[in-house]
N, CA, C and O atoms as a MOPAC input file, in Angstrom:
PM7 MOZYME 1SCF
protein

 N     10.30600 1    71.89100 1  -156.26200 1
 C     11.61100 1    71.25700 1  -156.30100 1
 C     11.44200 1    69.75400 1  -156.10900 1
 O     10.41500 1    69.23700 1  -155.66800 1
 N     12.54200 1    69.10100 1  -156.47900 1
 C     12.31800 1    67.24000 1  -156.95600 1
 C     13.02300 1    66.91200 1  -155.74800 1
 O     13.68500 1    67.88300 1  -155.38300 1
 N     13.13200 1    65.98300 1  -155.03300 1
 C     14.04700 1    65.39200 1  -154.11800 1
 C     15.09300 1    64.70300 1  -154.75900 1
 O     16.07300 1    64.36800 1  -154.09400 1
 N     15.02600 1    64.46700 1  -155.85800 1
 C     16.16100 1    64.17400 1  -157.09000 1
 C     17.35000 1    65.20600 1  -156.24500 1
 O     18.45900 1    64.96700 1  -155.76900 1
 N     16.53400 1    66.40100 1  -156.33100 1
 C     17.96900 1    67.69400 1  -156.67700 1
 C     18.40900 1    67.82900 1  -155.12100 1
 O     18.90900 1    68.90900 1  -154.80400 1
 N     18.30300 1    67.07100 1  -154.36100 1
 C     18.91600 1    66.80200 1  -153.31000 1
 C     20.17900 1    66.01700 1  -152.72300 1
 O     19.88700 1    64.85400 1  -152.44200 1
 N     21.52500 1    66.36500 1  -152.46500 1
 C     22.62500 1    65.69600 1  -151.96300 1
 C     23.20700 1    66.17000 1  -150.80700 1
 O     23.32700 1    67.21700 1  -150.17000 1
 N     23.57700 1    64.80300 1  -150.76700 1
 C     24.74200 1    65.46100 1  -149.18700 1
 C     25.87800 1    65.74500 1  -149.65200 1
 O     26.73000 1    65.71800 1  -148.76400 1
 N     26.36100 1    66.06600 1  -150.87900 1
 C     27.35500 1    66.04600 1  -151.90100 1
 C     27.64000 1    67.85400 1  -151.45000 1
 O     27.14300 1    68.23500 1  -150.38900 1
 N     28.23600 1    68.60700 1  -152.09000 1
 C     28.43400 1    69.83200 1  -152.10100 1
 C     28.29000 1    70.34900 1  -153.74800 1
 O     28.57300 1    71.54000 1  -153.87800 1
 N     27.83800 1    69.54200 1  -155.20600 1
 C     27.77700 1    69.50900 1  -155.81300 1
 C     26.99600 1    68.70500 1  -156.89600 1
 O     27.29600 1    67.51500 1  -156.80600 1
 N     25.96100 1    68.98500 1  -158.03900 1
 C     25.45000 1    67.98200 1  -158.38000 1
 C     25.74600 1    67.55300 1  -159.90200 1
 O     25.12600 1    68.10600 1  -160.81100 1
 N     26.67500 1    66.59000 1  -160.15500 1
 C     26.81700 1    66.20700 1  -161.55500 1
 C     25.95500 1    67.19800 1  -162.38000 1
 O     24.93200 1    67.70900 1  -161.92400 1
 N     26.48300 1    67.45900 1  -163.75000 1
 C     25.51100 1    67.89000 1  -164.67900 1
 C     25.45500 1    69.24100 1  -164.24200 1
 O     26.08400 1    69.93100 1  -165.04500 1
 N     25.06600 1    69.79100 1  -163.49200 1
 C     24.86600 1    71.28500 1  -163.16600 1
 C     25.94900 1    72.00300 1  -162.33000 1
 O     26.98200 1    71.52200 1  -161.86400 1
 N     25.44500 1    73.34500 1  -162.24200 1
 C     26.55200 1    74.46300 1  -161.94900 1
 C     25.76900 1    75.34500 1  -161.26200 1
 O     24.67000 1    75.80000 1  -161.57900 1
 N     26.43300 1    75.54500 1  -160.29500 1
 C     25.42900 1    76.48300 1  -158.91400 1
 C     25.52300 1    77.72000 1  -159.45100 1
 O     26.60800 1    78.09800 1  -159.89400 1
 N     24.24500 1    78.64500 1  -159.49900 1
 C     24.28600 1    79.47400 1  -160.33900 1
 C     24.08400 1    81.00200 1  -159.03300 1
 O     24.42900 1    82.18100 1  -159.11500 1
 N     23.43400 1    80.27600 1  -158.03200 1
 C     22.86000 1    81.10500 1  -156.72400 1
 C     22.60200 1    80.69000 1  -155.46200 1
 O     21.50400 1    80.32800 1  -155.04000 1
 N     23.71200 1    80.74900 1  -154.80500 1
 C     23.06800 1    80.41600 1  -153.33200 1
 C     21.83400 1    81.21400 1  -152.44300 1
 O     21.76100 1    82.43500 1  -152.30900 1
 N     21.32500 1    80.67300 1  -152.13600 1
 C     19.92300 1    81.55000 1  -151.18400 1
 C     19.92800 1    81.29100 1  -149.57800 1
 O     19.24300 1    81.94400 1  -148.79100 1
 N     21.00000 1    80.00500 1  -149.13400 1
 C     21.16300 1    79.84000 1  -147.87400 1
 C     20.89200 1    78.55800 1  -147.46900 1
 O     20.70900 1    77.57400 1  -148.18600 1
 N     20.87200 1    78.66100 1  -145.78300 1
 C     20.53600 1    77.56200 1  -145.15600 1
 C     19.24400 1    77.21100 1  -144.80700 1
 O     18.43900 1    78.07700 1  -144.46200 1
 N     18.92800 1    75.91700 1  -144.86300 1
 C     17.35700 1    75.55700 1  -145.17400 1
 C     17.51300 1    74.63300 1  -144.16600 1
 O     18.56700 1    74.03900 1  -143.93800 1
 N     16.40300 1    74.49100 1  -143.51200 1
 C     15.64800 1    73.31300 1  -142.47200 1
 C     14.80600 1    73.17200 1  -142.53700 1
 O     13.94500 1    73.77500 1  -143.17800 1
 N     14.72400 1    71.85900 1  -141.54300 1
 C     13.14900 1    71.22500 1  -141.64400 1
 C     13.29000 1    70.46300 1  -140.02600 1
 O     13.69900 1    69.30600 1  -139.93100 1
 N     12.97400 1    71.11900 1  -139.05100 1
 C     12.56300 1    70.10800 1  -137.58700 1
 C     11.17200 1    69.38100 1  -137.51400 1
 O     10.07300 1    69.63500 1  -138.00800 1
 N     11.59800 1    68.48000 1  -136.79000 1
 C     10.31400 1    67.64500 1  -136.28700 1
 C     10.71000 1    67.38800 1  -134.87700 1
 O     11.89800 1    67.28400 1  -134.57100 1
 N      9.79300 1    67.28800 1  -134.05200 1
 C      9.44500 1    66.92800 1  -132.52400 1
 C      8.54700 1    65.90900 1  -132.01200 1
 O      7.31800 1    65.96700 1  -131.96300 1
 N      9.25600 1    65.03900 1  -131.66400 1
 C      8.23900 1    63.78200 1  -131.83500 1
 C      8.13600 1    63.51800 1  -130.39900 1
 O      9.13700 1    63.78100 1  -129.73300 1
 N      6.95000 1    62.97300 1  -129.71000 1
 C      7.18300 1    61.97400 1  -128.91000 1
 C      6.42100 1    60.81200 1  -128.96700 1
 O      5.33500 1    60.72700 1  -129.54000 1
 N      7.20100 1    59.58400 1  -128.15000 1
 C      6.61600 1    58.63300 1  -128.27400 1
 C      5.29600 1    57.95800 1  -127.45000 1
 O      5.48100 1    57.88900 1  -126.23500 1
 N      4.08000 1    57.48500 1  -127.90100 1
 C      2.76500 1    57.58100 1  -127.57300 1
 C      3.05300 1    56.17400 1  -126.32700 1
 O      3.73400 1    55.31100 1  -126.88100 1
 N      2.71800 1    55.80100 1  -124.92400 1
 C      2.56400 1    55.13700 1  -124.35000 1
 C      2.70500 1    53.71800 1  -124.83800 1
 O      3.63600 1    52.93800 1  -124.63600 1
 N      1.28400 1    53.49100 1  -125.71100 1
 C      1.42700 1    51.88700 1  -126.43400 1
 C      2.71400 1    51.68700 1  -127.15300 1
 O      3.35800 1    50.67100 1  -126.89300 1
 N      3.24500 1    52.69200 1  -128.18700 1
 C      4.68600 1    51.89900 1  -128.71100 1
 C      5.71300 1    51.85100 1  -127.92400 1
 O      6.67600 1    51.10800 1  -128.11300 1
 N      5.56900 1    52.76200 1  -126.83200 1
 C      6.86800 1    52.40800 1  -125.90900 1
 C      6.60100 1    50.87500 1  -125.56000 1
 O      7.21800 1    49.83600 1  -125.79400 1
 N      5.46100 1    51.17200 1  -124.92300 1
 C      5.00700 1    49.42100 1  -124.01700 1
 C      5.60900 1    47.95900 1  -125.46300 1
 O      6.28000 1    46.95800 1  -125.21200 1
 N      5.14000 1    48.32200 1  -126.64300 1
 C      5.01500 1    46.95100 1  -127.64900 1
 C      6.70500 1    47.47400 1  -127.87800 1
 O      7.48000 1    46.52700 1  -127.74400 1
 N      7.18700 1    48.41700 1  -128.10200 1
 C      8.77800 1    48.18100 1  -128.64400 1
 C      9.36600 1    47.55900 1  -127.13900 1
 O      9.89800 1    46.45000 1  -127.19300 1
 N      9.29700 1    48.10800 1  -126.07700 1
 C     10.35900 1    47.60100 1  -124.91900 1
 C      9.81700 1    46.09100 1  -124.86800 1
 O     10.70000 1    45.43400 1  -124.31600 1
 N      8.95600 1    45.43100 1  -125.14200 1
 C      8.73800 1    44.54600 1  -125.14100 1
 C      9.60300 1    43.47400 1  -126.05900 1
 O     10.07100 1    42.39400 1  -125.69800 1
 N      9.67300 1    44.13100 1  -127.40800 1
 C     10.32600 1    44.00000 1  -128.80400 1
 C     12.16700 1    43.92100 1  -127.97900 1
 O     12.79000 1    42.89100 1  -128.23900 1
 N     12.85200 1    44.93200 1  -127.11300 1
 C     13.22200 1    44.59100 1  -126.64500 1
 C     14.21100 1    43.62400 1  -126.10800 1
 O     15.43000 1    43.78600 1  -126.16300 1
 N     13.46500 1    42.38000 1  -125.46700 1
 C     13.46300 1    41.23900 1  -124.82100 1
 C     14.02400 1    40.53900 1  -125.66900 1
 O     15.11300 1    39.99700 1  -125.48200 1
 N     13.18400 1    40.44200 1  -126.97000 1
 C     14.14600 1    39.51500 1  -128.10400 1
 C     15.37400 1    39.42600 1  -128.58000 1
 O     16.07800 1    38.43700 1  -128.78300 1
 N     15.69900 1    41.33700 1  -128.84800 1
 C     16.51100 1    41.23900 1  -129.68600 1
 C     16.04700 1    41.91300 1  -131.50000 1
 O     15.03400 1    41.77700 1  -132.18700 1
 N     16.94800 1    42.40900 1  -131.65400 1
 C     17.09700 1    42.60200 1  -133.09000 1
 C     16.92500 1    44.20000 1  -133.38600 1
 O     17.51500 1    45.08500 1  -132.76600 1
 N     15.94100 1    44.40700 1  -134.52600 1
 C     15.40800 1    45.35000 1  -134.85100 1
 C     14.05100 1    45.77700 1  -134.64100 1
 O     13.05000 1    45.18800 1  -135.05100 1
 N     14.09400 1    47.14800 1  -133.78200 1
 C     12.94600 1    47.43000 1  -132.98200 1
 C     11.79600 1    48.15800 1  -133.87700 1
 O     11.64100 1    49.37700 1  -133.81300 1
 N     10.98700 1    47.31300 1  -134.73200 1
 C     10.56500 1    48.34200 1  -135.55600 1
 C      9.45700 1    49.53700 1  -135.46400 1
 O      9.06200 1    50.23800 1  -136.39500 1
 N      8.96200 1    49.59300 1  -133.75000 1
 C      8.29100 1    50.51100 1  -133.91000 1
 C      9.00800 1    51.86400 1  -133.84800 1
 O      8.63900 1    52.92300 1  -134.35400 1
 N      9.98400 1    51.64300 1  -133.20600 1
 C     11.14900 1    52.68600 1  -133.09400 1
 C     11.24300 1    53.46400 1  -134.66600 1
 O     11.01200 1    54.60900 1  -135.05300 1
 N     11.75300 1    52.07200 1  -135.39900 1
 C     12.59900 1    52.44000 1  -136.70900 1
 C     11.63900 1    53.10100 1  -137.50500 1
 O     12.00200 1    53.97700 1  -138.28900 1
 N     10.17500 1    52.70400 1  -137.36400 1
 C      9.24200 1    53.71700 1  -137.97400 1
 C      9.19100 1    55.13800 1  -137.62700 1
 O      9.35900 1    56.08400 1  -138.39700 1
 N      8.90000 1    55.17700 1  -136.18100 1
 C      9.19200 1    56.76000 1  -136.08200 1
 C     10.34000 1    57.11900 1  -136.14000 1
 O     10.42100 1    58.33000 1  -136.34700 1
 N     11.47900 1    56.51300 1  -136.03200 1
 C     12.20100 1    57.20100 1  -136.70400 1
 C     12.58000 1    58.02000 1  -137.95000 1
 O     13.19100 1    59.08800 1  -137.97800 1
 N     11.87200 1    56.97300 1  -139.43700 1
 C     11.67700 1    57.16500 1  -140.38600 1
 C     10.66400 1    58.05000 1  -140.95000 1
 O     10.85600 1    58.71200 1  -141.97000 1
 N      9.70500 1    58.05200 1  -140.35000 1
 C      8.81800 1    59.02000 1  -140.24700 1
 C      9.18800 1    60.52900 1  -140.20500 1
 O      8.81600 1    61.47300 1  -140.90300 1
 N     10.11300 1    60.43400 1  -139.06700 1
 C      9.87400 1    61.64900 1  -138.18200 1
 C     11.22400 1    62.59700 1  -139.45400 1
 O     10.93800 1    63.73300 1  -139.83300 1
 N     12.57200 1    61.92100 1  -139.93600 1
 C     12.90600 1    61.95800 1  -140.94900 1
 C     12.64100 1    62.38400 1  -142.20800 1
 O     13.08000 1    63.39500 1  -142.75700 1
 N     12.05900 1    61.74000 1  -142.54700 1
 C     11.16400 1    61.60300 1  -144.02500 1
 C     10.66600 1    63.31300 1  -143.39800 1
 O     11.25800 1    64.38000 1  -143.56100 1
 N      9.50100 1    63.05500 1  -142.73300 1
 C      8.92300 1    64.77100 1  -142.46500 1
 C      9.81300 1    66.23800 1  -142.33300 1
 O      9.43900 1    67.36200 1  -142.67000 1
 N     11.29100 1    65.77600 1  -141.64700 1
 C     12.29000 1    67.01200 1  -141.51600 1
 C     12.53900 1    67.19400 1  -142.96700 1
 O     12.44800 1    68.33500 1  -143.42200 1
 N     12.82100 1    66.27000 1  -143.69300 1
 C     13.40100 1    65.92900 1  -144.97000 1
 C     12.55500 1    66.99400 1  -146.06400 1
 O     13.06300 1    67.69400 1  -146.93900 1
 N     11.25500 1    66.87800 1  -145.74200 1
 C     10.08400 1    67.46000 1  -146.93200 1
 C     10.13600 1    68.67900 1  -146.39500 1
 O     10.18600 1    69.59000 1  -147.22100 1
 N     10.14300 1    69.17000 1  -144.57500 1
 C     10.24200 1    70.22800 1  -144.32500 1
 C     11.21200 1    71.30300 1  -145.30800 1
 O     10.89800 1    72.25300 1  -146.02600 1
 N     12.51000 1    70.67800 1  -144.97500 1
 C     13.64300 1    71.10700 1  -145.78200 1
 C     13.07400 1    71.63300 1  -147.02900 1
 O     13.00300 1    72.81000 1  -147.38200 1
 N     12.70200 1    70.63900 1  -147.60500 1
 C     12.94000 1    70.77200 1  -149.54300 1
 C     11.55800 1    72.05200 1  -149.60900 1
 O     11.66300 1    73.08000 1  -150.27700 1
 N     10.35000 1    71.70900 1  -148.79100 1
 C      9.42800 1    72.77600 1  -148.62000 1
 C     10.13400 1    74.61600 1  -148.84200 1
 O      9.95000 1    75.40800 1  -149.76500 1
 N     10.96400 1    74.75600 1  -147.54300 1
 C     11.77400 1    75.73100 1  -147.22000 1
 C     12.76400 1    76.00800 1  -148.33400 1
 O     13.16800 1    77.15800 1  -148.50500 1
 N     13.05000 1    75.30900 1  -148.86900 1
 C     14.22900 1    75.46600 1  -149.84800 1
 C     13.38800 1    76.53800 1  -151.98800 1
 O     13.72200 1    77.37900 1  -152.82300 1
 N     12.23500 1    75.54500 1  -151.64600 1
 C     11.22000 1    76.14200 1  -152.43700 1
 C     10.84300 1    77.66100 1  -152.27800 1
 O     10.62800 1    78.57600 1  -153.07200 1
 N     10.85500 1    77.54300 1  -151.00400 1
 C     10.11300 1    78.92500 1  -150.90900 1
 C     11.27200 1    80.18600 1  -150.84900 1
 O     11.02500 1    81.34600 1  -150.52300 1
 N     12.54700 1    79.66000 1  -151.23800 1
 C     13.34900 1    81.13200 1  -151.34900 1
 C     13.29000 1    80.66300 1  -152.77900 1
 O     13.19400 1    81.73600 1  -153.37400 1
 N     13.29000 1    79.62000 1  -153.79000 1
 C     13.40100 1    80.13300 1  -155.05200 1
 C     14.42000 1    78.84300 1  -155.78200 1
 O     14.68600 1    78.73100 1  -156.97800 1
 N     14.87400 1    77.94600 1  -154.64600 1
 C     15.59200 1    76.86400 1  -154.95100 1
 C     15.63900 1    75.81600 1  -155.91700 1
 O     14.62100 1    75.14000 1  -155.76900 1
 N     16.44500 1    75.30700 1  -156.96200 1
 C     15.99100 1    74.04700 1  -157.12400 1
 C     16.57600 1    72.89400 1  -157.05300 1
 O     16.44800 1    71.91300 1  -157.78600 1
 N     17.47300 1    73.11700 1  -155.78900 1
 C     18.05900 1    71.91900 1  -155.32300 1
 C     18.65500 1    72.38900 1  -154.26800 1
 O     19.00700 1    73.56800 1  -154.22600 1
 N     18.89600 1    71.37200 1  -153.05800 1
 C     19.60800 1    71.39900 1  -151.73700 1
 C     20.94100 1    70.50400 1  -151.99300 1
 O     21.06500 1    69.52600 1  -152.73000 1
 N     21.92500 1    71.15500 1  -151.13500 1
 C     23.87800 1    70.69300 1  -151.41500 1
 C     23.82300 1    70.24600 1  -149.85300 1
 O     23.12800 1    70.73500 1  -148.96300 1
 N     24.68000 1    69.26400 1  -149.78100 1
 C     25.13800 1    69.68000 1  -147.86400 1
 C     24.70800 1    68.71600 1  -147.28200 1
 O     25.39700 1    68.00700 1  -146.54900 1
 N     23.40900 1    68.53000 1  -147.54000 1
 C     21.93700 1    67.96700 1  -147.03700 1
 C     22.75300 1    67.26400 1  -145.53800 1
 O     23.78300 1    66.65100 1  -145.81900 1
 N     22.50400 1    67.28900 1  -144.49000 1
 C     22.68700 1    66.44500 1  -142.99000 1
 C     21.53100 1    66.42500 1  -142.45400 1
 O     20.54500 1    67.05500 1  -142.83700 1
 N     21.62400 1    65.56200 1  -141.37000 1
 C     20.50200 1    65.35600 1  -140.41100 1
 C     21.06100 1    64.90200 1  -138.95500 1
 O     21.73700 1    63.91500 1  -138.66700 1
 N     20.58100 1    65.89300 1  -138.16900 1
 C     20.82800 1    66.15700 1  -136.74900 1
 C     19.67000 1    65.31700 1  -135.70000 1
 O     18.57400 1    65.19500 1  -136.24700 1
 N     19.72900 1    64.90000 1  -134.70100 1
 C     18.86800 1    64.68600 1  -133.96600 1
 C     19.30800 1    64.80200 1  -132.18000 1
 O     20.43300 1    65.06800 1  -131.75800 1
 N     18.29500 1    64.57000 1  -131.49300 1
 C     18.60100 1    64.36600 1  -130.06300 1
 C     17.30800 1    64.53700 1  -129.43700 1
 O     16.35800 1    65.08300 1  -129.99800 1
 N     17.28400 1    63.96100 1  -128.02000 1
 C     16.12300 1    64.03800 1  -127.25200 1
 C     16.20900 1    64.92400 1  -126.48700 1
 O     17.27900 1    65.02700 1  -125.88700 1
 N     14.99300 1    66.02200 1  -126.17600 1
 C     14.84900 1    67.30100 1  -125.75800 1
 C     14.83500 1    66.98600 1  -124.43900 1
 O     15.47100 1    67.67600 1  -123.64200 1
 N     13.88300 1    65.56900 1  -123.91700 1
 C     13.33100 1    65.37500 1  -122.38700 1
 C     12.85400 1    64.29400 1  -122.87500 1
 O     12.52600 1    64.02100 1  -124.02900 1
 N     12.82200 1    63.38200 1  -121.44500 1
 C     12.69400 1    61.72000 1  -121.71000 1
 C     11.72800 1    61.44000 1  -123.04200 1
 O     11.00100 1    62.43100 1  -123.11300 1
 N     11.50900 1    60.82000 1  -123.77700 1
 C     10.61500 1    60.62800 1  -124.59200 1
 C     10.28300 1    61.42700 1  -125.90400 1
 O      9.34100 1    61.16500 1  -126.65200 1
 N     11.19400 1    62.44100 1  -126.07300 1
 C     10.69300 1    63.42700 1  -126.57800 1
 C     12.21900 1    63.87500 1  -127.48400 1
 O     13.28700 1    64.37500 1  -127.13000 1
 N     11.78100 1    63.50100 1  -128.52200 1
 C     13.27500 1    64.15000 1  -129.58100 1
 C     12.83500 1    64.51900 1  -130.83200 1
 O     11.66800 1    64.35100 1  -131.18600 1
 N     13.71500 1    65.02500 1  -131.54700 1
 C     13.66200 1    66.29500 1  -132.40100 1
 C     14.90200 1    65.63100 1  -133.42000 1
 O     15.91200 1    64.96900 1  -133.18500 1
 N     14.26700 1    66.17200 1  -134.67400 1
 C     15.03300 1    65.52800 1  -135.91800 1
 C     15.48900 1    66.85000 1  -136.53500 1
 O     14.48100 1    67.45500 1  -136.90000 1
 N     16.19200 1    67.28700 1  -136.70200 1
 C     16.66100 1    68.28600 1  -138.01300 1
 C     16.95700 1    67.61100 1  -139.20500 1
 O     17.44600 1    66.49900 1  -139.40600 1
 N     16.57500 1    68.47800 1  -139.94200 1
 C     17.33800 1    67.77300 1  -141.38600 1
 C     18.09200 1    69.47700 1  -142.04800 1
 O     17.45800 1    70.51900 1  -141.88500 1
 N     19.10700 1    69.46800 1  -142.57300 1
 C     19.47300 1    70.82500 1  -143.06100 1
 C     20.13700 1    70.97300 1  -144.30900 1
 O     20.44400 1    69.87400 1  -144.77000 1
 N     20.46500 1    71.91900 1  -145.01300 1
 C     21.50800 1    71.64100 1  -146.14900 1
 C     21.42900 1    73.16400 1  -147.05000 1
 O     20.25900 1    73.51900 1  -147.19300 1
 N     22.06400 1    73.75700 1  -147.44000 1
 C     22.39100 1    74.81900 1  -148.55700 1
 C     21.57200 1    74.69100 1  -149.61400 1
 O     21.70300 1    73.78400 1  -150.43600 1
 N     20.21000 1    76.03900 1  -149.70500 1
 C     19.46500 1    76.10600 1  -150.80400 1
 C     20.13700 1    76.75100 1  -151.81700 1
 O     20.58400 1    77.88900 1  -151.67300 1
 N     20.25800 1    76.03600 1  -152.95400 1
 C     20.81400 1    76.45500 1  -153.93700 1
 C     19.97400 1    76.81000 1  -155.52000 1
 O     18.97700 1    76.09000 1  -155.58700 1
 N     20.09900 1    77.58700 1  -156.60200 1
 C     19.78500 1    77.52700 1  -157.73000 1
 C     20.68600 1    76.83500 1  -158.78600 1
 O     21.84600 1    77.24500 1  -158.83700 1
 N     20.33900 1    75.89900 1  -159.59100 1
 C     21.41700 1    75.07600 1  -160.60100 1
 C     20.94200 1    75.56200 1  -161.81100 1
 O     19.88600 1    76.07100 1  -162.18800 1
 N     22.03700 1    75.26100 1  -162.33400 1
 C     21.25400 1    74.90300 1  -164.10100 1
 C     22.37000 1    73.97100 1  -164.58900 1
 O     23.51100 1    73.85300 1  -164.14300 1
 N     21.88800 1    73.45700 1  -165.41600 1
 C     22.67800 1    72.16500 1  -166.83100 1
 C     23.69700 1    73.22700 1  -167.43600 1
 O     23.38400 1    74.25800 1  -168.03100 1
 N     25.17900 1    72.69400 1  -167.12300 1
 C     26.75400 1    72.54400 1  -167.14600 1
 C     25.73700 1    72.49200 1  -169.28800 1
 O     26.42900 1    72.35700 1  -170.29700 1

């Protein structure tokens, strides 16, 4: 499956849901390693945008994200509807990304 055929839409131009197969995820559990805490709280002090943060953030994302489309493959999918992304920290340092959305089968309307 393409990450093309992915929306947070409930629908994708051009095609027509032909089969739902369900709900699909993808978690990640991250925590953060000593040194980037130390260089972001530092980052901090300044101001702005913290980018060691915004990397794992993106990271950790991006990975729920592929989880998903992975999972979505393996019932038979070729595209995800719905698509959201959940997060929160489990225990100091330590948080968890969902990404989720309705595996679906399409074809060309």
């Amino acid at each position: 499956m393409v990450h093309e055929m992915t929306t947070t839409a409930f629908t994708i131009e051009g095609y027509r849901v032909t089969k739902t197969l369900g709900i699909v995820r993808g978690i990640v559990v991250r925590s953060r390693s000593i040194f980037g805490t130390l260089g972001s709280s530092l980052q901090t002090l300044v101001g702005g945008n913290i980018t060691g943060f915004t990397k794992l953030c993106e990271q950790a994302r991006g990975d729920a994200f592929d989880m998903m489309v992975s999972h979505a493959g393996h019932l038979g999918a070729n595209a995800v509807i719905g698509v959201r992304y959940d997060g929160g920290e489990i225990m100091q340092g330590v948080s968890e990304v969902l990404c989720y959305g309705t595996a679906v089968y399409v074809e060309p309307v």
